[in-house]
C-alpha positions as CSV (number, residue, x, y, z in Angstrom):
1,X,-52.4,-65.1,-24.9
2,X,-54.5,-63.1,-23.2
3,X,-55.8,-63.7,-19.7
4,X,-59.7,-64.3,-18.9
5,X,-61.3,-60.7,-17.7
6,X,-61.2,-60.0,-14.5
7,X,-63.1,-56.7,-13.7
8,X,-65.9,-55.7,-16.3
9,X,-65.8,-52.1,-16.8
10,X,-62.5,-50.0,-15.9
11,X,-62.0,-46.5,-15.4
12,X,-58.6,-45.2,-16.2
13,X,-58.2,-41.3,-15.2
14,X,-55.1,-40.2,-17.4
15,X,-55.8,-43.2,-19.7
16,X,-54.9,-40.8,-23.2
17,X,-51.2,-40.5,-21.5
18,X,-47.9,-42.6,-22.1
19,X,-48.8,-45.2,-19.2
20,X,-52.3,-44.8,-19.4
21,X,-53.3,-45.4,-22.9
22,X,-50.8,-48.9,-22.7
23,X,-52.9,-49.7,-19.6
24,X,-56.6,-49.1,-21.6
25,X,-55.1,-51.2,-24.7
26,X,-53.9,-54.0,-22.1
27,X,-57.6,-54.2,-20.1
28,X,-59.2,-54.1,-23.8
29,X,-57.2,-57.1,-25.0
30,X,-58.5,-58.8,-21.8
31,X,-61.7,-58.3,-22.0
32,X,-62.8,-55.3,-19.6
33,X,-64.6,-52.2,-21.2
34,X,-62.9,-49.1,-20.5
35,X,-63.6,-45.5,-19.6
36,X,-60.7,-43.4,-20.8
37,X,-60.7,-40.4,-18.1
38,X,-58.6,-37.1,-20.1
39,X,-58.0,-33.8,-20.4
40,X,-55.7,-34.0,-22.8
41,X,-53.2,-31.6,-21.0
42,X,-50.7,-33.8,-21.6
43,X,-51.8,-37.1,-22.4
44,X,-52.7,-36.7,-26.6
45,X,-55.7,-38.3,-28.3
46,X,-53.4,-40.2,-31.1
47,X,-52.9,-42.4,-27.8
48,X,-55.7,-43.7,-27.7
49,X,-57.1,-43.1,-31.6
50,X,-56.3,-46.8,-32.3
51,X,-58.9,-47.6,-29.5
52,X,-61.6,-45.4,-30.8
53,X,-63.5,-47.8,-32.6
54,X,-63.5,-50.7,-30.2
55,X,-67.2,-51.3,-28.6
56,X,-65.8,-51.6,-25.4
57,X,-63.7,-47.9,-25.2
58,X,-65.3,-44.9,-24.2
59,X,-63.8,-41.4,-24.0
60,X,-64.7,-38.8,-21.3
61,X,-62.9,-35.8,-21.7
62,X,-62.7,-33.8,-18.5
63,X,-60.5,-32.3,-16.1
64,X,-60.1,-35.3,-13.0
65,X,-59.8,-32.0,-10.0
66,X,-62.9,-31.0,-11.1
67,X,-66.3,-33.6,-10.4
68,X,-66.8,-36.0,-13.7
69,X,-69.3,-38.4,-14.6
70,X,-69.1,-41.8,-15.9
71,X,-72.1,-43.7,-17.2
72,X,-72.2,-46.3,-15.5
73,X,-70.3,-47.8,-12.2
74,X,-66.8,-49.5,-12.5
75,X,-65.0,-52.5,-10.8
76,X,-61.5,-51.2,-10.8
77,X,-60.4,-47.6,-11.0
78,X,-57.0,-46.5,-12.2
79,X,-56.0,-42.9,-10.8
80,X,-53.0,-42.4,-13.7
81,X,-53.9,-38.3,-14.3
82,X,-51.2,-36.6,-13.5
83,X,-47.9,-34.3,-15.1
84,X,-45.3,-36.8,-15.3
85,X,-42.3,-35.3,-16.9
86,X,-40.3,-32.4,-15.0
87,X,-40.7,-30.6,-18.5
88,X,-44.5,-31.0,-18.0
89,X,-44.9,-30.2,-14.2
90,X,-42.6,-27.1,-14.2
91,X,-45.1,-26.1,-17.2
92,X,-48.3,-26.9,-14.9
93,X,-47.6,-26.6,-10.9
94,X,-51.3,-25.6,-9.8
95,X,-52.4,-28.1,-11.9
96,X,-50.2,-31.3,-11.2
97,X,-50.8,-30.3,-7.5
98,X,-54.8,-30.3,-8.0
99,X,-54.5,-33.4,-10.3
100,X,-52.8,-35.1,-7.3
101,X,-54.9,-33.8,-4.6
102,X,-58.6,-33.3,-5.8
103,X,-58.1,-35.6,-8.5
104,X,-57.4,-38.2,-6.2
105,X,-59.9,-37.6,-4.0
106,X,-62.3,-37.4,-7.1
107,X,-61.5,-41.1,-8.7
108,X,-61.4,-42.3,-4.8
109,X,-65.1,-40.7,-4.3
110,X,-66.1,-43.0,-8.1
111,X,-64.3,-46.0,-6.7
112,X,-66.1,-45.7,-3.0
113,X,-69.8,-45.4,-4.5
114,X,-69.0,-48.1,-7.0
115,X,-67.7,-50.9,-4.5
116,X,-64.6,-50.8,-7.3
117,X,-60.7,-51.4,-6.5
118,X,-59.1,-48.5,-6.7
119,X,-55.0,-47.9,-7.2
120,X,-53.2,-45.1,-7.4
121,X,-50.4,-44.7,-9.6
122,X,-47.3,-43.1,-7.1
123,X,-43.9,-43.0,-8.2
124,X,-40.4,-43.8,-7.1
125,X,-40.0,-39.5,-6.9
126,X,-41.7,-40.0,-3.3
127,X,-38.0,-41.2,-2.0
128,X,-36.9,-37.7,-3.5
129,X,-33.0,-37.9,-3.9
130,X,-32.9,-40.9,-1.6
131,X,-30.0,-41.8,1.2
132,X,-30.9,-45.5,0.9
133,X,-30.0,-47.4,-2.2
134,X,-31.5,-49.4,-3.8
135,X,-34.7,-48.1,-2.2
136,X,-37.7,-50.5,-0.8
137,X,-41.1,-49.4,0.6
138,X,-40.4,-48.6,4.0
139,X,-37.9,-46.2,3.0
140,X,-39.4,-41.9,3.9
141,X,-37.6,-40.4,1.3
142,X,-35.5,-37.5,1.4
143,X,-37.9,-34.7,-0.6
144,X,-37.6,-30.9,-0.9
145,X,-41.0,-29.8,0.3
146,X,-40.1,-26.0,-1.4
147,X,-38.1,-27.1,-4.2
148,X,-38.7,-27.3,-8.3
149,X,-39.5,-30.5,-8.0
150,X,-42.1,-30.2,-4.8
151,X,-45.2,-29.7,-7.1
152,X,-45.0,-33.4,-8.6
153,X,-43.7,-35.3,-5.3
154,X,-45.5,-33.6,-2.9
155,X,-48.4,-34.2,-5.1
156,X,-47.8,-37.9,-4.8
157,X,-47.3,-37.8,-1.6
158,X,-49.9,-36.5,-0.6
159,X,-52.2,-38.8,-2.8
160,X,-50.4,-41.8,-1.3
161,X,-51.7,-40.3,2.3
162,X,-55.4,-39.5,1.1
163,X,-55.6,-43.1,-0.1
164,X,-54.1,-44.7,3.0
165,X,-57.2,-42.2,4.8
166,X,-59.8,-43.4,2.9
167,X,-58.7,-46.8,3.0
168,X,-58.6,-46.8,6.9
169,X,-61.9,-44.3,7.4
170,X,-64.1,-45.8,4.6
171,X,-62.8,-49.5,4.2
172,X,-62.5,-48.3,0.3
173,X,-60.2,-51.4,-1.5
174,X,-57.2,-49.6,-2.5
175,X,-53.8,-50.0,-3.7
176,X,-50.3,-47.7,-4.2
177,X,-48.0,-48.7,-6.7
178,X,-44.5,-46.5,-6.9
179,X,-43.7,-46.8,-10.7
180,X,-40.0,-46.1,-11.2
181,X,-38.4,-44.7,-14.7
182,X,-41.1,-46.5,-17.8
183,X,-39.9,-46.1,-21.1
184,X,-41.5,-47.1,-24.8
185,X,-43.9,-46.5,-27.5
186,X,-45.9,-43.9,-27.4
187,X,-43.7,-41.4,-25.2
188,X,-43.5,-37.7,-27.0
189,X,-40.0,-36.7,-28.1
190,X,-40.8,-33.1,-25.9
191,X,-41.6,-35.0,-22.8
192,X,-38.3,-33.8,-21.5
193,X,-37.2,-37.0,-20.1
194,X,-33.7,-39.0,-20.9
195,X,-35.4,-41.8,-23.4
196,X,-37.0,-39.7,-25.5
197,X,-35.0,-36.7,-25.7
198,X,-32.1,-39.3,-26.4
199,X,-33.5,-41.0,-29.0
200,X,-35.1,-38.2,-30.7
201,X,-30.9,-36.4,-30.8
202,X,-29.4,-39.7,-31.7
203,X,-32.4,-40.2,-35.0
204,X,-31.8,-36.5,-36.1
205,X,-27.9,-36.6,-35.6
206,X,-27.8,-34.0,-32.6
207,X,-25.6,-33.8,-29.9
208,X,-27.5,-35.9,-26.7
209,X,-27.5,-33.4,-23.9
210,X,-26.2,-35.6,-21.1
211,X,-27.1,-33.3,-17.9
212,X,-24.2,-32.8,-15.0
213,X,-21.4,-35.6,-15.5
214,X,-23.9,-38.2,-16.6
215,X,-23.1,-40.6,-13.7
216,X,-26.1,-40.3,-12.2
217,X,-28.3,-43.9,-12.5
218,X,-32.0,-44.7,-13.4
219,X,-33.8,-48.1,-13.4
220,X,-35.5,-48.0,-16.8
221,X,-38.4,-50.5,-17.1
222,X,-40.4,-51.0,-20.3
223,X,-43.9,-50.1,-20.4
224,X,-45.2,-53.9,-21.0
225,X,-43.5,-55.0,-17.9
226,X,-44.9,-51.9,-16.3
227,X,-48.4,-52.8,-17.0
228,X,-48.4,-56.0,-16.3
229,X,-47.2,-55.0,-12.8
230,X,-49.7,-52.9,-12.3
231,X,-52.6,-55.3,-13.3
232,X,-51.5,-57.8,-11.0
233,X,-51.3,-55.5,-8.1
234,X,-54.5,-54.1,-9.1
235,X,-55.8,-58.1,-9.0
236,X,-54.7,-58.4,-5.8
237,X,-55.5,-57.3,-2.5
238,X,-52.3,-55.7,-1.6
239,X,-52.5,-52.2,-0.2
240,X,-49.2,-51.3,-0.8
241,X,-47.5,-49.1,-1.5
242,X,-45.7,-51.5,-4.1
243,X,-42.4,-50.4,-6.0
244,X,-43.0,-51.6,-9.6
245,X,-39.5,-51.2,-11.8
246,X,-36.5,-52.3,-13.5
247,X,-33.7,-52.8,-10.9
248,X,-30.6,-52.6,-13.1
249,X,-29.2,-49.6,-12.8
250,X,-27.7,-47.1,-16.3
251,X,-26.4,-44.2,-15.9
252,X,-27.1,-41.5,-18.0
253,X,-24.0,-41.7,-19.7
254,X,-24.2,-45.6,-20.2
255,X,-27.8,-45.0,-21.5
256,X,-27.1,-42.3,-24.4
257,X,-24.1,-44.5,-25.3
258,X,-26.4,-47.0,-25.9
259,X,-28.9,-45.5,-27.6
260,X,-26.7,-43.7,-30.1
261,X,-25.1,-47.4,-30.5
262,X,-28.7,-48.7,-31.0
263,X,-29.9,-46.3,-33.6
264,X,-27.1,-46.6,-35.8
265,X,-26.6,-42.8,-35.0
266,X,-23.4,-40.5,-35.4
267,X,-24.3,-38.4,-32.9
268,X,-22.1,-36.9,-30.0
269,X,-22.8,-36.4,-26.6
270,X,-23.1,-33.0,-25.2
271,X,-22.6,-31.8,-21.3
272,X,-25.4,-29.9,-20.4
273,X,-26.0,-28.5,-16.6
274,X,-28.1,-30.5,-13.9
275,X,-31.2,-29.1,-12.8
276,X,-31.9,-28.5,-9.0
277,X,-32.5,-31.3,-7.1
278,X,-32.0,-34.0,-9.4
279,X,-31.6,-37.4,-7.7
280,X,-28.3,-38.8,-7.9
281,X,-29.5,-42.1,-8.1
282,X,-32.4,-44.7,-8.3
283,X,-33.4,-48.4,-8.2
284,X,-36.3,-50.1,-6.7
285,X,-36.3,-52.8,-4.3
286,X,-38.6,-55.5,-5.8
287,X,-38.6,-57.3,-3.4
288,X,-42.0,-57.3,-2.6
289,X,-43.4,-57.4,-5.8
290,X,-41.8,-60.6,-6.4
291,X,-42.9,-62.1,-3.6
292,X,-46.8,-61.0,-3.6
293,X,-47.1,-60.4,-7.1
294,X,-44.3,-62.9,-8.7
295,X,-43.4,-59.9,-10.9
296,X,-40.7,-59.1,-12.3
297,X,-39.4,-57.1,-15.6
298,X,-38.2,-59.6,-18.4
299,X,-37.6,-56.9,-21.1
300,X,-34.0,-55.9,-21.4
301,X,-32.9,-52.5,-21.9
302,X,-31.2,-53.2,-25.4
303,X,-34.3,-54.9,-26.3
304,X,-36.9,-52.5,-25.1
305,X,-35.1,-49.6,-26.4
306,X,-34.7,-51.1,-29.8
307,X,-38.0,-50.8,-30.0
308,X,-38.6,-47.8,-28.7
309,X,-36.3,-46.7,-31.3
310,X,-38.2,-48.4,-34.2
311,X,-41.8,-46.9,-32.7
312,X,-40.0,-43.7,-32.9
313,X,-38.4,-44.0,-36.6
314,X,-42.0,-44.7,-37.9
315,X,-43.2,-41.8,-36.1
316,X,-40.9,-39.0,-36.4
317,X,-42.9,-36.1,-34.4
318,X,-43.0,-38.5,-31.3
């Protein structure tokens, strides 16, 4: 059942991406008209091709670093542009950096002149390879300013400290959400991260490369609990920053066991070697979230990944 509107015209920078296009599909289904904000860089227009013909979608493709133009003012913004995957930000460093950084500032300059709530989607990558465990809000993080990895988290940082500024200097109504590992339809196969690439070995009988000795953990949350997360943060008044994810743990190993188990697959498992800087482990506190937001994920991971799996089987290239 879907809930009565609550904001009449969105704008979703990033809305052709993996997140994105399930956040334009969700505030369609409820109502809101939607500005889909792309530049197709990595976000891909079959994402949002089922949305084409509905009245209230609209498609502005442009690059968010560089000044855009939307036809007429929103009530909520959603700042979701961004390079998500390490496959995709080691590809695009200037450009996930920009995306963060003048991006941000951009879609906070549209949410500022349009009296709109504006929420920036951060990520769990903030706590970088993290020394508390599980990890809540108030936890700094323990990032590698220089490293592989810098261009994406540094990125976020940043955008979570421009917010906070214009929040404080302008009075703009913002709000931080730190999405941990998502997972679903609607993910490419390429992506370079552990769903996809798992599922895409275990359907074509390859080996799943499992990287280091597998042990390391990630909180997998499914994209529907995901959005819903984020739509009640952004229907709050919460500043944040708020951790929105799954908090039982997998390790990788765990994970690919599953998913060859899940797909019916005869593939093996294959040892592959860790790249630099990879976080050992991570699980969100949800503590808050619960409390402010009474969210909390209710797909399990044997359900979600079944049908991550089937969305997958019907569409081979990912």
């Amino acid at each position: 059942m879907a809930h009565p509107h609550r904001w009449q015209r969105a704008v979703v920078t990033g809305g052709a991406g993996f997140v994105g296009s399930h956040l334009c599909t969700a505030l369609l289904a409820e109502g809101t008209s939607v500005v889909c904000v792309d530049d197709f860089s990595t976000g891909r227009p079959e994402n949002v091709a089922h949305l084409r013909a509905h009245p209230g979608f609209s498609m502005v493709e442009a690059d968010v670093a560089e000044p855009f133009e939307v036809s007429e003012l929103p009530d909520l913004v959603l700042h979701f542009a961004s390079p998500a995957s390490p496959a995709d930000y080691l590809r695009l460093p200037l450009h996930t950096l920009e995306t963060g950084s003048l991006g941000t500032r951009n879609a906070l300059r549209l949410a500022r002149e349009s009296g709109a709530r504006f929420l920036l989607a951060s990520t769990s990558e903030v706590y970088g390879d993290p020394q508390q465990h599980p990890q809540s809000e108030d936890y700094w993080g323990n990032v590698n300013p220089v490293g592989p990895r810098s261009v994406y988290d540094e990125a976020k940082r940043f955008g979570e400290a421009l917010t906070s500024a214009e929040a404080n200097a302008h009075g703009t109504n913002t709000g931080i959400v730190r999405l941990f590992n998502t997972y679903g339809p609607g993910m490419r196969g390429h992506d370079g991260r552990a769903v996809p690439t798992f599922v895409r070995q275990a359907l074509t009988g390859d080996p799943l490369t499992v990287t280091g000795d597998g042990c390391q953990t990630r909180s997998l949350c499914y994209v529907d609990d995901t959005v819903r997360g984020i739509l009640a943060m952004a229907a709050s008044d919460l500043r944040g920053p708020v951790n929105l994810g799954n908090p039982d743990e997998l390790s990788m190993l765990e994970l690919a066991r599953l998913i060859v188990e899940l797909a019916g697959s005869r593939s093996s498992v294959r040892f592959i070697e860790r790249p630099a800087d990879d976080p050992a482990v991570r699980c969100p506190d949800i503590t808050l979230a619960r409390d402010k937001l009474q969210w909390e994920p209710r797909v399990a991971a044997r359900d979600g990944l079944a049908r991550t799996i089937a969305w997958f089987r019907d569409h081979p290239g990912g």
